[in-house]
PyMOL Python script that loads the backbone (N, CA, C, O; Angstrom):
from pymol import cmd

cmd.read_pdbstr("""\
ATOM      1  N   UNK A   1      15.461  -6.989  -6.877  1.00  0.00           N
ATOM      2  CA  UNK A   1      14.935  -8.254  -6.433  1.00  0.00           C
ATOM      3  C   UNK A   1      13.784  -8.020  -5.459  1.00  0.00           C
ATOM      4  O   UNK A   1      13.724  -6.940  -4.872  1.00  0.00           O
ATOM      5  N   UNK A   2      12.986  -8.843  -5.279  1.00  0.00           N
ATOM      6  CA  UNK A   2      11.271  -8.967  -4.585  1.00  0.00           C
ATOM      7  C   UNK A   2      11.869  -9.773  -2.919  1.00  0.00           C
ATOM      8  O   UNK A   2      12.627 -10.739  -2.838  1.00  0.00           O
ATOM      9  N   UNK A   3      11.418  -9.223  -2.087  1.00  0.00           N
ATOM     10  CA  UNK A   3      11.524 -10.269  -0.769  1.00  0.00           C
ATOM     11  C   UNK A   3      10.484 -10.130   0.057  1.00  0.00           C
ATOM     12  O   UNK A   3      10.151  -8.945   0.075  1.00  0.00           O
ATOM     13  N   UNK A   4       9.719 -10.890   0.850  1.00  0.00           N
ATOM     14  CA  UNK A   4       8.748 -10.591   1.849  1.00  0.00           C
ATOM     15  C   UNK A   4       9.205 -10.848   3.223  1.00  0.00           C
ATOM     16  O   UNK A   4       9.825 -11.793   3.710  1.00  0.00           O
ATOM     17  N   UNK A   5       8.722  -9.727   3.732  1.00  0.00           N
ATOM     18  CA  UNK A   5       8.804  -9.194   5.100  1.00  0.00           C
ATOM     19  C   UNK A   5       8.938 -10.400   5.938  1.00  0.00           C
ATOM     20  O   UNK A   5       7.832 -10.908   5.754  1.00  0.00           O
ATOM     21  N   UNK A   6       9.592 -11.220   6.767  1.00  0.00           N
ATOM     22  CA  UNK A   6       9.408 -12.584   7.431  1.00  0.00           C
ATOM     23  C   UNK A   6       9.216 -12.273   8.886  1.00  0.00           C
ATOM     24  O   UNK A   6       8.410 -12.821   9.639  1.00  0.00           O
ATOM     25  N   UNK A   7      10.270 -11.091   9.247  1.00  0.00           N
ATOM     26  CA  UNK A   7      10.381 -10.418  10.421  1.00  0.00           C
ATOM     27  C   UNK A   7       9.042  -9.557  11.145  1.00  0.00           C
ATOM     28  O   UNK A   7       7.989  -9.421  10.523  1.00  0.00           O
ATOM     29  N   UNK A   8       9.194  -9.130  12.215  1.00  0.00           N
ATOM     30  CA  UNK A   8       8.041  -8.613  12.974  1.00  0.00           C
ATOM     31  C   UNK A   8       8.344  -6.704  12.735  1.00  0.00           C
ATOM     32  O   UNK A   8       7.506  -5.807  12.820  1.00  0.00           O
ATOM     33  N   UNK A   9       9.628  -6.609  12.466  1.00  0.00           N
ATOM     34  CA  UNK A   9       9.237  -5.001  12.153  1.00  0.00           C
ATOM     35  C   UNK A   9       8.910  -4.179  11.003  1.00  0.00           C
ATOM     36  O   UNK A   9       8.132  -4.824  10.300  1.00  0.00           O
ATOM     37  N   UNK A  10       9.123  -3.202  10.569  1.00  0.00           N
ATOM     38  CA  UNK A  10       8.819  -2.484   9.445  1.00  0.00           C
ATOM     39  C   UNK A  10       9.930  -2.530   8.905  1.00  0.00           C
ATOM     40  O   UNK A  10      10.960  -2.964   9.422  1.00  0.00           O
ATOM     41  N   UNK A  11       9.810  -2.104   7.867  1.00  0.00           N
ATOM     42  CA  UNK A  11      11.152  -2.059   6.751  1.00  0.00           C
ATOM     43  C   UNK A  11      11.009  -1.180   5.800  1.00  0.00           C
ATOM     44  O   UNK A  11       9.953  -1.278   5.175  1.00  0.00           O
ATOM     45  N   UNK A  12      11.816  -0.250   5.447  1.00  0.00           N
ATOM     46  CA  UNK A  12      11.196   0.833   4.776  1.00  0.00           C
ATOM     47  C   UNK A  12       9.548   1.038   4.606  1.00  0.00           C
ATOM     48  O   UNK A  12       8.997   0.849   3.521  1.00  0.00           O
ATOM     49  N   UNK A  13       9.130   1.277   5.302  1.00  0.00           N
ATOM     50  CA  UNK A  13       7.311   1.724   5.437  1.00  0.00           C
ATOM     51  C   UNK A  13       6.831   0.922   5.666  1.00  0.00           C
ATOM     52  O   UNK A  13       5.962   1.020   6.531  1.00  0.00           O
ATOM     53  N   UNK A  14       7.043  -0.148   5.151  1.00  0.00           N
ATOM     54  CA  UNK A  14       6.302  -1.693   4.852  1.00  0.00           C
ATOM     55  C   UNK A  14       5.803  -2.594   6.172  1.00  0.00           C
ATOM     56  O   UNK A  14       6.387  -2.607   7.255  1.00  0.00           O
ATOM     57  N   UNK A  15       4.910  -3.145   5.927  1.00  0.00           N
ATOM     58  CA  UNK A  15       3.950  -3.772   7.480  1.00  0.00           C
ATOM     59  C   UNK A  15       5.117  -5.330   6.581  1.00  0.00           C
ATOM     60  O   UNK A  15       5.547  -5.590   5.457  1.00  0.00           O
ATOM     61  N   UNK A  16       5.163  -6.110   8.354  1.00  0.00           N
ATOM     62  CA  UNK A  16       5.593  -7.579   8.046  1.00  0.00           C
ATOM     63  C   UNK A  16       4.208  -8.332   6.913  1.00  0.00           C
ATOM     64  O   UNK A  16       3.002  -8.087   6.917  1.00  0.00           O
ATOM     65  N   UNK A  17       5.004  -9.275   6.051  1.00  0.00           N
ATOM     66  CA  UNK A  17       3.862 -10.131   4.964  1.00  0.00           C
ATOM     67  C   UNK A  17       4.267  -9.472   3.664  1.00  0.00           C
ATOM     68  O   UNK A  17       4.155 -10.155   2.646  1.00  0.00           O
ATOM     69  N   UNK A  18       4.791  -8.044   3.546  1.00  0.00           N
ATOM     70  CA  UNK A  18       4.609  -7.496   2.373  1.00  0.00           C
ATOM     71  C   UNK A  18       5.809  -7.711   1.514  1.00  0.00           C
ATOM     72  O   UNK A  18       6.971  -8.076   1.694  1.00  0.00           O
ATOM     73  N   UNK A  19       5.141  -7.376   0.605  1.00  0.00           N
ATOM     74  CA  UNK A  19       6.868  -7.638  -0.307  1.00  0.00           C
ATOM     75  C   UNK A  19       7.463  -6.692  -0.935  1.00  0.00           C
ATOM     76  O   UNK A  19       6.761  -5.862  -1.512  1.00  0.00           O
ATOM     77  N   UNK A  20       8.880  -6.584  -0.978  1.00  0.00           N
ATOM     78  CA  UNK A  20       9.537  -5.242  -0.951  1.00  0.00           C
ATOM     79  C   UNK A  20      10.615  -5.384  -2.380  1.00  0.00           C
ATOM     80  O   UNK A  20      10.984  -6.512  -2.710  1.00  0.00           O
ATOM     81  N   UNK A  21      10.925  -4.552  -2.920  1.00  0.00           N
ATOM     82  CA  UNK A  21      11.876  -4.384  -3.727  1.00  0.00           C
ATOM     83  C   UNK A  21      13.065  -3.604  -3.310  1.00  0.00           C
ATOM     84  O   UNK A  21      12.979  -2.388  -3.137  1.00  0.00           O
ATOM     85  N   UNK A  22      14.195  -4.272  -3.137  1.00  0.00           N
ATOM     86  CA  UNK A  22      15.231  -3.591  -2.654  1.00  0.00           C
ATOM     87  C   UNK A  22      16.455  -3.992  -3.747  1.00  0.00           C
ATOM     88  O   UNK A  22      16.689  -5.174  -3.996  1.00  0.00           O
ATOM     89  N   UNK A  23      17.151  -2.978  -4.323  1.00  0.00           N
ATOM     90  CA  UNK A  23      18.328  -3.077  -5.192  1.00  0.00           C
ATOM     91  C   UNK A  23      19.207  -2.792  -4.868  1.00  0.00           C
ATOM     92  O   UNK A  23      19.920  -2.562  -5.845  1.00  0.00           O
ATOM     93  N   UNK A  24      20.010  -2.531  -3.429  1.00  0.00           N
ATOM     94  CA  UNK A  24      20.571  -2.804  -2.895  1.00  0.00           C
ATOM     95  C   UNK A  24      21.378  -3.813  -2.735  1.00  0.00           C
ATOM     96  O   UNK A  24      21.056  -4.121  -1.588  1.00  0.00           O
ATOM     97  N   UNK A  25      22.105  -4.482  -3.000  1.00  0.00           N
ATOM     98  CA  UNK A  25      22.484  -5.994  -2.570  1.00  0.00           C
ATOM     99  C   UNK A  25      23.432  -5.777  -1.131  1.00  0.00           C
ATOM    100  O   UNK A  25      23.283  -6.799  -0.461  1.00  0.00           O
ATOM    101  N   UNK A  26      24.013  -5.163  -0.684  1.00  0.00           N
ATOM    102  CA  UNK A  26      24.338  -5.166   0.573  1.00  0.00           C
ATOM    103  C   UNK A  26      23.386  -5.218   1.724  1.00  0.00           C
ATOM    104  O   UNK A  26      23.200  -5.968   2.683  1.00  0.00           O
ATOM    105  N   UNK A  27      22.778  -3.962   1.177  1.00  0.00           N
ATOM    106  CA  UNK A  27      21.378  -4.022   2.131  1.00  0.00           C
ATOM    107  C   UNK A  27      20.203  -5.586   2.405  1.00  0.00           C
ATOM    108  O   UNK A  27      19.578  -5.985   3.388  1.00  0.00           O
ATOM    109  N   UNK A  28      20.387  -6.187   0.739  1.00  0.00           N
ATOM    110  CA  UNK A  28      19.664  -7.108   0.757  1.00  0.00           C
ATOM    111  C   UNK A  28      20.272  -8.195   1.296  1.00  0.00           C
ATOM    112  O   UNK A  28      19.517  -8.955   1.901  1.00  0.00           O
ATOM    113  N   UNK A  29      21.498  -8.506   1.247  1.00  0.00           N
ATOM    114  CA  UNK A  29      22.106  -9.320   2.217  1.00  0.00           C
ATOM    115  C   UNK A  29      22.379  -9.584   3.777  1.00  0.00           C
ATOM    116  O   UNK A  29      22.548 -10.680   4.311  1.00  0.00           O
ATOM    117  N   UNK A  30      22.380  -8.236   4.416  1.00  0.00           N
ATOM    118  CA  UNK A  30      22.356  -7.947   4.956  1.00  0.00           C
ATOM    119  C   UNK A  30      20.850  -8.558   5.983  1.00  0.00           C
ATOM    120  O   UNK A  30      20.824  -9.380   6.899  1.00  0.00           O
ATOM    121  N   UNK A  31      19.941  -7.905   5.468  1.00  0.00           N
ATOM    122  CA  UNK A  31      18.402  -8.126   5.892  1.00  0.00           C
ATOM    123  C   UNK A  31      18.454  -9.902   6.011  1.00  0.00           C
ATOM    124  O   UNK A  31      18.097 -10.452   7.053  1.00  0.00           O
ATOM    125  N   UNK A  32      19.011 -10.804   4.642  1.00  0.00           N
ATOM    126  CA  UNK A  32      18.275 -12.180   4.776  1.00  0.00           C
ATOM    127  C   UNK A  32      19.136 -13.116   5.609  1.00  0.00           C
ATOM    128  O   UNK A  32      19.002 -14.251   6.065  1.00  0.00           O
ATOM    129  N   UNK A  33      20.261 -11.989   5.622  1.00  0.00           N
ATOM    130  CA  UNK A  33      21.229 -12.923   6.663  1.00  0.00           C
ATOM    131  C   UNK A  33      20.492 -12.464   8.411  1.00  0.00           C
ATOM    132  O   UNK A  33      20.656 -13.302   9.299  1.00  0.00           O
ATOM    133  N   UNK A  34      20.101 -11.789   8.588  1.00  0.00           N
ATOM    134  CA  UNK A  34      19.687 -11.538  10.090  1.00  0.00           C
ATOM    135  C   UNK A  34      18.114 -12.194  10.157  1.00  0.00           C
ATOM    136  O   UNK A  34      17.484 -12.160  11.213  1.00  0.00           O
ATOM    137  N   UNK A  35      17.546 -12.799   8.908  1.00  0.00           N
ATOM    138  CA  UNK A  35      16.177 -13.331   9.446  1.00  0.00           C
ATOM    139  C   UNK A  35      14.788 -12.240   8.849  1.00  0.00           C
ATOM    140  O   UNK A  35      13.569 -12.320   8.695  1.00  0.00           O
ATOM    141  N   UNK A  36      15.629 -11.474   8.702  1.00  0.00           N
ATOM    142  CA  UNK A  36      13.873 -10.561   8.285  1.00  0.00           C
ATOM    143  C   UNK A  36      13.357 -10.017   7.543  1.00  0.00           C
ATOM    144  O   UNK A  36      12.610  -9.054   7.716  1.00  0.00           O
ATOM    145  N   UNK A  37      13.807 -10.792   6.062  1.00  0.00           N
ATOM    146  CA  UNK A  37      13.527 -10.873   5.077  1.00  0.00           C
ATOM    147  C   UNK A  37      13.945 -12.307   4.124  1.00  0.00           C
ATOM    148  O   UNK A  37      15.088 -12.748   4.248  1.00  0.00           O
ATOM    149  N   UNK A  38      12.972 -12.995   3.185  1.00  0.00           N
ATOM    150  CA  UNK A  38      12.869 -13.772   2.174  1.00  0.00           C
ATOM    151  C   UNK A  38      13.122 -13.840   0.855  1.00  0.00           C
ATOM    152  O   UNK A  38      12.098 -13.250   0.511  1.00  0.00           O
ATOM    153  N   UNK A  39      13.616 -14.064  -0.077  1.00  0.00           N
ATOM    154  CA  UNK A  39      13.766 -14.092  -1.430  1.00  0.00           C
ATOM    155  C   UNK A  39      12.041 -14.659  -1.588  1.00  0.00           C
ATOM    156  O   UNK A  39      11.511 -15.593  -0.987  1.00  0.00           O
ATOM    157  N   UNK A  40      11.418 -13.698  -2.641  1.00  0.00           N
ATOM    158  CA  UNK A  40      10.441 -14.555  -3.097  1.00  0.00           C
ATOM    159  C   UNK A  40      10.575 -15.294  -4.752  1.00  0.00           C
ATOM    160  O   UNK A  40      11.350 -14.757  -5.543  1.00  0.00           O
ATOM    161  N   UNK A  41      10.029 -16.143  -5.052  1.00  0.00           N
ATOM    162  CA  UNK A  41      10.868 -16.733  -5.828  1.00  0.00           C
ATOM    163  C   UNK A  41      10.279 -16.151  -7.320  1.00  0.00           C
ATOM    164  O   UNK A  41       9.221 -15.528  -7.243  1.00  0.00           O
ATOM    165  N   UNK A  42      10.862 -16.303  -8.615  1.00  0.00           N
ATOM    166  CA  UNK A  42      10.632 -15.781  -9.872  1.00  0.00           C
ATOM    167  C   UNK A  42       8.924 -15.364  -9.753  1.00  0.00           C
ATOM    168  O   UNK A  42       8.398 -14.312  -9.392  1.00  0.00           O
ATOM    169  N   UNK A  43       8.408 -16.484 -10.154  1.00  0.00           N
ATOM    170  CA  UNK A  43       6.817 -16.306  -9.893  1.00  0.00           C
ATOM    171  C   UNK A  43       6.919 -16.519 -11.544  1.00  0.00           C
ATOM    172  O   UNK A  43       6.104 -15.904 -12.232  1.00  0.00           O
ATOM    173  N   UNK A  44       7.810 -17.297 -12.132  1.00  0.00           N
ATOM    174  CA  UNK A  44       7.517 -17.489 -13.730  1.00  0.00           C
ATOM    175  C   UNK A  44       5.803 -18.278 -13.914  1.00  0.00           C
ATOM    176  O   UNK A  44       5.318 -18.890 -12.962  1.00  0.00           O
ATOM    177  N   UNK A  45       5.256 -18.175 -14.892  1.00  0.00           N
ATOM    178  CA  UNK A  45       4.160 -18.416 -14.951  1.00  0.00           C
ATOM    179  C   UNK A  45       4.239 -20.080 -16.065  1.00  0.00           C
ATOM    180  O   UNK A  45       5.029 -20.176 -17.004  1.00  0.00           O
ATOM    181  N   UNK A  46       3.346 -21.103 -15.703  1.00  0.00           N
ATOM    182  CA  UNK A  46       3.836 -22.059 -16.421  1.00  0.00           C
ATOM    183  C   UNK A  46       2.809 -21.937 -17.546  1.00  0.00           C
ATOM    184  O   UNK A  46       1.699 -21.663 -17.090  1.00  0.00           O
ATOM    185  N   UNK A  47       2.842 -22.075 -19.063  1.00  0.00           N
ATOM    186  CA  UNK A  47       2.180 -21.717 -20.350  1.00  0.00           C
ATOM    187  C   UNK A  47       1.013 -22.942 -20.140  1.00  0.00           C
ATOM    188  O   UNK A  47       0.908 -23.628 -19.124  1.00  0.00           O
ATOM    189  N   UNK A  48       0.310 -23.025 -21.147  1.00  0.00           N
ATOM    190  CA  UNK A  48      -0.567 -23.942 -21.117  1.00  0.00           C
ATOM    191  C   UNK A  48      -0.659 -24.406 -22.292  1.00  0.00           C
ATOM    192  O   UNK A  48      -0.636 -23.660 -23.270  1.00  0.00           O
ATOM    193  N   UNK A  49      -0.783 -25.771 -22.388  1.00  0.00           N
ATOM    194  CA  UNK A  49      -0.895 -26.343 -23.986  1.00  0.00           C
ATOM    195  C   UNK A  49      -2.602 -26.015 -24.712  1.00  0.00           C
ATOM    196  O   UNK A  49      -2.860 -26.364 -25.864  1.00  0.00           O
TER     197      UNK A  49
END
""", "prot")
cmd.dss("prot")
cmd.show_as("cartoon", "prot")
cmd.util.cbc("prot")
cmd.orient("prot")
């Protein structure tokens, strides 16, 4: 899963803003329950007629 940085520190290497892939789910729970990290959302693309 994709999340961006919300928090003010680093996160595995990563500057705050960026977006991270973590497969983890403990870890990832972990992070969005304390604030310093986001789910970013699908990013499905809408088709065009």
């Amino acid at each position: 899963m994709k999340f961006k940085i919300i928090g003010n520190k680093k996160i595995n290497g990563k500057e705050p803003g960026e977006v991270i892939e973590i497969k983890d789910d403990l870890l990832a729970e972990s992070l969005v329950s304390g604030g310093h990290i986001e789910k970013v959302s699908s990013g499905k693309k809408k088709g065009t007629k």
